[in-house]
N, C-alpha and C positions, 0 to 999 in steps of 0.2 A: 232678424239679423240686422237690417236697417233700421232699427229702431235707437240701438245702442252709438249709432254714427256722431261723433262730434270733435272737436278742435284737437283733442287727446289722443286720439283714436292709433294707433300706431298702424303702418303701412308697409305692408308687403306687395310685390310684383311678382308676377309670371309672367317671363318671356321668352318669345319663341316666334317662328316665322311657319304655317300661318298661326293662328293662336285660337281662332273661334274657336277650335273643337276638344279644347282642354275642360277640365272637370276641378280642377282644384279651385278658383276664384270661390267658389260657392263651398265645398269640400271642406278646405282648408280652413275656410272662415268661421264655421259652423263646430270645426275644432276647437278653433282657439274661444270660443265660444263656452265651449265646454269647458275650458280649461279657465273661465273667468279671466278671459283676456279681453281689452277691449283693442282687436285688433283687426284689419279687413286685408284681401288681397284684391288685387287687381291687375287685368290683366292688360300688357301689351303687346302690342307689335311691332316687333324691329325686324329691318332687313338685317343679314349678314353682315354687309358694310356699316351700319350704323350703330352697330351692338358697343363698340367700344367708346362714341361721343356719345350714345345714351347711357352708359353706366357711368360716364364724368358727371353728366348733368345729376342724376338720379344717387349718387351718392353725395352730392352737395346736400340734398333734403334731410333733414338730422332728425327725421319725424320714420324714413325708411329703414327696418331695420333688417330686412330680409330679401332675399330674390329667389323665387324658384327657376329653375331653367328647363327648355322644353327644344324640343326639334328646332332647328338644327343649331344651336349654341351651344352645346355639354361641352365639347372640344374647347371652345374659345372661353367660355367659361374659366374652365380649368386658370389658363391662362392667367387671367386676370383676377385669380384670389392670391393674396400676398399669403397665404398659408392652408393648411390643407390635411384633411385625411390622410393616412398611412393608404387606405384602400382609393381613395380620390387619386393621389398622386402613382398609383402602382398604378391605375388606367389611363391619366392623364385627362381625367374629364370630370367633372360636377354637376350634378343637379339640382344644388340647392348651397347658398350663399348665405350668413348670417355677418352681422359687425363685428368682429375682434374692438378691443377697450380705446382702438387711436383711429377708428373707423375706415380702416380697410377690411376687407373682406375673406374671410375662412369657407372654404369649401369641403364638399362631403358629394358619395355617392350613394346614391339607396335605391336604386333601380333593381339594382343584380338579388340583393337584398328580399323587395319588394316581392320580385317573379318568382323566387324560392320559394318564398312560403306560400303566397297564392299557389302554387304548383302540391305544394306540400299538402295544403287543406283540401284539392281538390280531389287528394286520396292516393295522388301519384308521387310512390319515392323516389327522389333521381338515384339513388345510392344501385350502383350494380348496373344504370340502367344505360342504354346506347344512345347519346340526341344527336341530333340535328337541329343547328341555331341558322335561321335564315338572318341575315343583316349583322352587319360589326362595326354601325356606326356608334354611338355614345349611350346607348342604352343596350344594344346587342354588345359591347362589351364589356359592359356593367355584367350585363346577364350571364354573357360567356364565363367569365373569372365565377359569377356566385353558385352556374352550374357545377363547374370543374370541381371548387371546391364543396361542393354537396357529393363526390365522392363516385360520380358517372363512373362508367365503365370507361370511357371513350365520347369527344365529341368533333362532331364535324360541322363545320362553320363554310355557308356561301354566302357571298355576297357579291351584286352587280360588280364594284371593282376588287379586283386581285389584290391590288397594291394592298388596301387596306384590311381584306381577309387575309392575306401572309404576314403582317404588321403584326395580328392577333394574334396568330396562331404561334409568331414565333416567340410570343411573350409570355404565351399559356402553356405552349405542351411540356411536359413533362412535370409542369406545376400539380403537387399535391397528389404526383404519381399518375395521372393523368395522360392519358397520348390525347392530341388537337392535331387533325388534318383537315385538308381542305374537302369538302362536298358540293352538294349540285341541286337540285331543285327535287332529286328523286328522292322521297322516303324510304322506299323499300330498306328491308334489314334494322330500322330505329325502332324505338320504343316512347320518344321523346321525340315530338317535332314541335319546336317554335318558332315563330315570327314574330322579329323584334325591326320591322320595318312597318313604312304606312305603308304599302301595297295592301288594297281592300279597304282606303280610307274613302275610295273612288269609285263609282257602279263602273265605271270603264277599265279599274285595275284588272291586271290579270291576275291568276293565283300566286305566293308565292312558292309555292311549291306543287307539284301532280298529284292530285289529289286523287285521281284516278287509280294511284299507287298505293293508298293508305286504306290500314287493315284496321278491326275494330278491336285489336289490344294496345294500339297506339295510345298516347296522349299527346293533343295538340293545343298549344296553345299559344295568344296574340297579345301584341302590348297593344292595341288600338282599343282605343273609350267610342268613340265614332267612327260606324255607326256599333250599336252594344252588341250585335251579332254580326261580325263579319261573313263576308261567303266563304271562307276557310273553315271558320268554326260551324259554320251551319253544314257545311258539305262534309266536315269529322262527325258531326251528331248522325247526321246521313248514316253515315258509315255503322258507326257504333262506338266511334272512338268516346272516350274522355275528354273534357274539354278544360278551360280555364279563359276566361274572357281578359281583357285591357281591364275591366272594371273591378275582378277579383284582383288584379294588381294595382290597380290602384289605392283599393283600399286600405293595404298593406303599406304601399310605398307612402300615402299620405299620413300616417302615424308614424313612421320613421322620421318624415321632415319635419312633422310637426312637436316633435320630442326635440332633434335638433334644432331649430328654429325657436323652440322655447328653454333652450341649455337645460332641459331635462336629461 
């Protein structure tokens, strides 16, 4: 991969607060790779506050022509692309940034996307089925919209703050015939439970949801890459549930960006 490095080389970023524990710098690179690009990613660190003088600085460089976006920037994101997805702008968030022709920035989302099909290949239909989405920050509501519209029976979304689980819910429900109510940490009564927060990024996290509650026809599954088995997913295999890891989602979500990212 480092071999092909030089003056040419065209530049993409990943950003996110923290960022060690992302997968695409290497992922991503190794695609475009494939695709006979001579391109790399790389990744940074922005705080919150600095996400908006770091995108002035970093679109100055006419060598960058991509941005992936990660925890917690999808929201601000959104924000600062001069154009946008039909599906981006119906969430008001983005995960991935390319140059439009006067070098402002077009945004898209492939999160929700991403989790679908991981979900789908791991053998579980959502179609018919009950979930439960823990988290409704910028990828929980990526997720939430790609659930509903895979045709659930029903979902129920918690998250630490209300504000932002009611913001969801009241954007979603009835979408694509769908009810979206608020839930709790208890599984009982699902078919679907995921976790689309870092909770279990941490040996100190606690669960996000009682696991002590889950039956082995469930499917559970996590958007976290690190570590590659969370204690959620190991404590569903426990069980006997179904699983899908952060990494079967990734895989997925990484050919979506990588297609956008190269206007395929």
């Amino acid at each position: 991969m480092l071999e092909q490095l030089n003056g040419a080389t065209r530049v993409h970023f990943i950003v996110g607060d923290p960022i060690a524990q992302v997968k695409s710098p290497a992922g991503v690179t190794q695609a475009f790779e494939a695709h006979g690009r001579n391109a790399i990613v790389v990744p940074a660190h922005v705080a919150p506050e600095d996400l908006l003088v770091w995108l002035a600085g970093t679109s100055r460089s006419r060598n960058v022509d991509g941005i992936i976006v990660t925890v917690p920037h999808k929201f601000a994101a959104f924000e600062l692309c001069a154009t946008t997805s039909d599906r981006a702008r119906f969430l008001k968030t983005a995960n991935v940034m390319r140059r439009n022709a006067d070098g402002s920035w077009h945004g898209d989302m492939f999160d929700g996307q991403g989790f679908v099909a991981a979900l789908q290949d791991s053998g579980a239909q959502p179609a018919g089925k009950r979930a439960l989405l823990v988290g409704a920050g910028g990828a929980g509501s990526a997720i939430a919209h790609a659930v509903v519209m895979s045709g659930v029976s029903m979902l129920a979304i918690h998250d630490e703050s209300a504000a932002r689980r009611d913001t969801l819910i009241k954007r979603l429900d009835g979408l694509n015939g769908v009810r979206v109510e608020a839930g709790s940490a208890n599984p009982e009564g699902f078919d679907l439970v995921l976790n689309a927060t870092p909770i279990g990024m941490k040996d100190s996290d606690p669960f996000p949801v009682d696991v002590t509650r889950l039956t082995p026809h469930m499917h559970v599954g996590c958007v976290i890459t690190a570590p590659a088995i969370t204690p959620l997913i190991a404590a569903a295999r426990a069980t006997g549930c179904s699983t899908q890891t952060g990494a079967d989602m990734f895989a997925k979500v990484r050919d979506l960006m990588v297609d956008f990212l190269l206007e395929k």
